[in-house]
N, C-alpha and C positions, 0 to 999 in steps of 0.2 A: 660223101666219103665214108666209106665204110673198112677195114681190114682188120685185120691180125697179124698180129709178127709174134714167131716160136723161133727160138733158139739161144743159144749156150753162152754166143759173144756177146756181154754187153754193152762193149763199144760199138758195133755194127748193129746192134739192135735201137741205140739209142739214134744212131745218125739215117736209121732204117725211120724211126715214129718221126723223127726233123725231117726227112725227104718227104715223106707224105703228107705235111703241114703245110711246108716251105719250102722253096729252094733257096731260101735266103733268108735263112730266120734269125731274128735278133738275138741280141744276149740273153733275153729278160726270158724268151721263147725257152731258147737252149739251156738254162737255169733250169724253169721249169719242167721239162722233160726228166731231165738227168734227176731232179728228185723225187718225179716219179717212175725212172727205174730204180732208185734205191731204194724207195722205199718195197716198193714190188718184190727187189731181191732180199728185203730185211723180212719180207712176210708182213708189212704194216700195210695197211689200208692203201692203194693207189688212185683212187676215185678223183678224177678230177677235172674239173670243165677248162679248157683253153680257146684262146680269140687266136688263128691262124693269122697270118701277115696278109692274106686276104679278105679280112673281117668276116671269115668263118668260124661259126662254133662247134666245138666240139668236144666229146664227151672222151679221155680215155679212161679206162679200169683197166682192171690184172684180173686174173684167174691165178692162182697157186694149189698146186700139187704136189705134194712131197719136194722133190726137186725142184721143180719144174714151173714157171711163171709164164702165160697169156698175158700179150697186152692187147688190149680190144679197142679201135678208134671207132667213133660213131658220132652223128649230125646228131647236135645238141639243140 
């Protein structure tokens, strides 16, 4: 699994990096996403490895640009 998700909504970007995880992802999944959009849209470090609900690892980060935040998923 590899993608990128660009854009503006952070609701639909958050349930954009949960669709690509999981289609059924748990609470503890859904927690940990959501703080790493905040942290991404605070400009703090978003680095961080997650176990999908399919015992997939993976790797997301952020990119920030002025405005502008990358989140980047990748096989950890």
């Amino acid at each position: 699994m590899v993608s990128a998700i660009v854009g503006t909504n952070l609701i639909k970007i958050e349930e954009e990096l949960l669709e690509e995880m999981s289609l059924a992802p748990s609470q503890q999944l859904e927690e940990q996403v959501s703080d790493i959009i905040r942290n991404g849209t605070n400009g703090l470090s978003c680095n961080a490895s997650l176990t999908t609900q399919d015992g997939e690892n993976v790797g997301i980060d952020c990119v920030t640009s002025d405005k502008h935040v990358i989140w980047h998923i990748y096989p950890n």
